[in-house]
C-alpha positions as CSV (number, residue, x, y, z in Angstrom):
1,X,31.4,0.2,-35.8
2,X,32.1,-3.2,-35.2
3,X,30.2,-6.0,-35.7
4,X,30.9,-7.8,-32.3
5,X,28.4,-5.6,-30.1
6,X,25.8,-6.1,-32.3
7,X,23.3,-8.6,-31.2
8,X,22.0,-11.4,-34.2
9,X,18.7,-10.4,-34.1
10,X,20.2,-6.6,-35.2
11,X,22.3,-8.1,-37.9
12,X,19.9,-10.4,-39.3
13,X,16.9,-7.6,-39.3
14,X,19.3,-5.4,-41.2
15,X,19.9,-8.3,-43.7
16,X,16.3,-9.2,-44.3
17,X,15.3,-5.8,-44.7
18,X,17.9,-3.9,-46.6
19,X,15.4,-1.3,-47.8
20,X,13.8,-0.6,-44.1
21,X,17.4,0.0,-43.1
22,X,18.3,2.5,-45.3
23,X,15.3,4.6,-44.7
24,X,16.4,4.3,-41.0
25,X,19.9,4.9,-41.3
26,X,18.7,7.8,-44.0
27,X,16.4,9.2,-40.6
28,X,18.8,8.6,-38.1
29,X,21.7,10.7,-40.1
30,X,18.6,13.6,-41.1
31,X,18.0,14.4,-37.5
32,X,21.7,14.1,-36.5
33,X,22.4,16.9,-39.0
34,X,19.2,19.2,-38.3
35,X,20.2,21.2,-35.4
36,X,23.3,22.5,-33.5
37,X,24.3,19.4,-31.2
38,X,27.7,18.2,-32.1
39,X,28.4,14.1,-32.0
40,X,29.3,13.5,-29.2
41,X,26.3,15.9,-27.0
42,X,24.3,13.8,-29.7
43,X,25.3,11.0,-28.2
44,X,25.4,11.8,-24.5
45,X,22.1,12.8,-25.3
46,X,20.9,9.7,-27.0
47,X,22.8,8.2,-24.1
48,X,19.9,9.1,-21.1
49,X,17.2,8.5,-23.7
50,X,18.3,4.9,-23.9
51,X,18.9,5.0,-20.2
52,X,15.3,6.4,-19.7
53,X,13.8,3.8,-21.7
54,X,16.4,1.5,-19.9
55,X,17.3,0.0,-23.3
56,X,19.6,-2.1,-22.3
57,X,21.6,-2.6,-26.2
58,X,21.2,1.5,-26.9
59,X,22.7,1.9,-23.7
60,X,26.1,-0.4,-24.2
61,X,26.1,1.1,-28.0
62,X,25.4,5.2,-27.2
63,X,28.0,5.0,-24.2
64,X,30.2,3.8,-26.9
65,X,29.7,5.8,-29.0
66,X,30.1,9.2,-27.0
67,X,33.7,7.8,-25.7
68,X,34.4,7.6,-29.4
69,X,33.2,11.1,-29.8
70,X,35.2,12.5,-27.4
71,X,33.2,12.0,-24.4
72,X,35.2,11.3,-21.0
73,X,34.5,8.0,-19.3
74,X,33.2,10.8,-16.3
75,X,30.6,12.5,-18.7
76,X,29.5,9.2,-19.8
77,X,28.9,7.9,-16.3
78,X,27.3,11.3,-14.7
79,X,24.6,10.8,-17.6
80,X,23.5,7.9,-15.9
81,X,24.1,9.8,-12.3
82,X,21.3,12.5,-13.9
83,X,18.7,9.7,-14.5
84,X,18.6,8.9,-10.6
85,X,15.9,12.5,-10.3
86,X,14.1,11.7,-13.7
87,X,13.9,7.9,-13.9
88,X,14.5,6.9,-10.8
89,X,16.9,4.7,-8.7
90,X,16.7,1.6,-10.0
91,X,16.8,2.7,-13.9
92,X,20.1,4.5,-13.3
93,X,21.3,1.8,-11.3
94,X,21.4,-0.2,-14.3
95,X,22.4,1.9,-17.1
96,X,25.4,2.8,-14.5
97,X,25.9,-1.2,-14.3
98,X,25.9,-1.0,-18.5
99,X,28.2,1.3,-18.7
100,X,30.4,0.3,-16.2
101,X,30.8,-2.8,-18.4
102,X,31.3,-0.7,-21.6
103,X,34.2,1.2,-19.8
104,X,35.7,-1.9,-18.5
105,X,35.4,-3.5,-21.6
106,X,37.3,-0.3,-23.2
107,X,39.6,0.3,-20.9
C-alpha cells in the first residue's frame, strides 16, 4: 500500500516502535489466515467494523482495500447501507460520506 493514505502519526508510530509493529502485523496476518473468509469478505468485514466504531482512517483504508480485493464499488457502499439498522443513521451516514470519497478518489 501506499504511503500517501497513511496519516504521520501512523508512519511515525511504526518508526518508533519497529518491534510493536511486527508483533501487530505478525497478529493481524495470524487471524487473517485462521478461518475460511477470503480477502476481500475479510475486508468487507473489517469494513463495518471500522464503520461501527466509526473509525474514520480504517474506514478510508478497509474500503480500499476490499476494491483492491475484488470488491465492487456497490458491495463496498451497501456495507455502509447495513450499518443504518446496527449503528444507526448517523454512523452510516458518515462511513457512506468516507467511502464516497475513497471511490471518488479511485475512480
Amino acid at each position: 500500500m501506499s504511503n500517501e493514505y497513511l496519516p504521520s502519526v501512523y508512519r511515525r508510530f511504526r518508526s518508533d516502535y519497529p518491534t510493536v509493529v511486527t508483533a501487530l502485523d505478525g497478529l493481524g496476518e495470524a487471524v487473517d489466515a485462521a478461518g475460511p473468509l477470503d480477502e476481500r469478505v475479510q475486508r468487507l468485514v473489517k469494513l463495518g467494523l471500522a464503520i461501527g466504531g466509526a473509525a474514520e482512517g480504517a474506514v478510508r483504508s478497509n474500503a480500499r482495500k476490499a476494491l483492491a480485493a475484488g470488491a465492487t464499488p456497490e458491495e463496498v457502499r451497501h456495507v455502509a447501507l447495513l450499518a443504518v439498522t446496527t449503528c444507526g443513521f448517523p454512523t452510516a451516514i458518515a462511513g457512506i460520506g468516507w467511502i464516497d470519497e475513497v471511490l471518488g478518489a479511485a475512480g
